[in-house]
Residue, then its C-alpha position, 0 to 999 in steps of 0.5 A: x500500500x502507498x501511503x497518502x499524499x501529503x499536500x506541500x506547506x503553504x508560503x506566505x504568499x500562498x496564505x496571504x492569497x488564500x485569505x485575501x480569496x476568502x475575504x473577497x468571497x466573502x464580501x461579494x457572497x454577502x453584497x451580491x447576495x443582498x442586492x439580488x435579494x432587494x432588487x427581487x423584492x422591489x420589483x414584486x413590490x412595484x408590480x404588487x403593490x405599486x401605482x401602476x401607469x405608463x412609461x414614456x422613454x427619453x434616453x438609453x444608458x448603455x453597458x456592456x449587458x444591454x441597454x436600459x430605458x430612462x424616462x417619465x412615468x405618470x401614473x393611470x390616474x394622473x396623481x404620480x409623476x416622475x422624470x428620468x427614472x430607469x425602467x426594469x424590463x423583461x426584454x433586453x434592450x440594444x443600442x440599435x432598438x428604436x426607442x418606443x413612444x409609449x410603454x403601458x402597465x408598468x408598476x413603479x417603486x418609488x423609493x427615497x434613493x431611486x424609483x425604478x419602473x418596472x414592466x409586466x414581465x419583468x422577472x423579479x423572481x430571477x434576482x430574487x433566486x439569484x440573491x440566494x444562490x450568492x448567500x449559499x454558495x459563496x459560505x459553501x466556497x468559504x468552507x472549502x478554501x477554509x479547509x484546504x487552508x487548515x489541511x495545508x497549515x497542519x502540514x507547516x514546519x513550525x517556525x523557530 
């Protein structure tokens, strides 16, 4: 029988990067976890529960996913008003798509910071779903690089 492999001991460099790897997962599992989770939850509560009216695009902000409507929403009733707001769309919008006149039935979430639009067939249970996943998984990978870390550091030389 041969005996188990032993794994090399882990420089400092080695370590720093671990830990530096660790933090950084960390941090995005946490940060990313919790915007997937509040943009699921205001566009539910936008279509739910918020006034619903129209959105009349005036411009396009663009990066490297797509494109994003900016524009006026009023709502059915006339008593809500606001200018250069994004709209959250189920559709992807490109730089060539002909900016449209109109666009019907969107709820608005109208926040201190920003109000967002949002379409009928948005789908906020996608950056709901999201969220999550980045709030499981990213522990799960901390656990992983944890252990490797302590497997490695149980086979250092100790220092004189």
């Amino acid at each position: 029988m041969t005996a188990a492999r032993q794994p090399k001991p882990m420089t400092r460099g080695g370590l720093a990067f671990f830990w530096f790897m660790i933090v950084c997962i960390a941090l995005m599992g946490l940060l990313g976890g919790i915007a997937g989770i509040t943009a699921g939850l205001d566009g539910r509560s936008a279509l739910v529960n918020g006034p619903s009216g129209s959105f009349a695009p005036t411009d396009r902000t663009c990066g490297k996913g797509g494109c994003t409507w900016i524009g006026d929403f009023v709502s059915h009733d006339g008593t809500i008003t606001r200018t250069g707001i994004k709209l959250r769309d189920g559709v992807r919008v490109s730089r060539t798509d002909p900016m449209p006149v109109q666009i019907a039935d969107v709820g608005l979430h109208d926040d201190a910071g920003e109000s967002v639009a949002y379409t009928k067939d948005h789908s906020w249970r996608f950056s709901l779903v999201g969220g999550v996943l980045f709030l499981v998984l990213c522990p799960t990978m901390l656990v992983f690089l944890i252990r490797v870390l302590r497997r490695h550091q149980r086979q250092t030389p100790a220092r004189r």
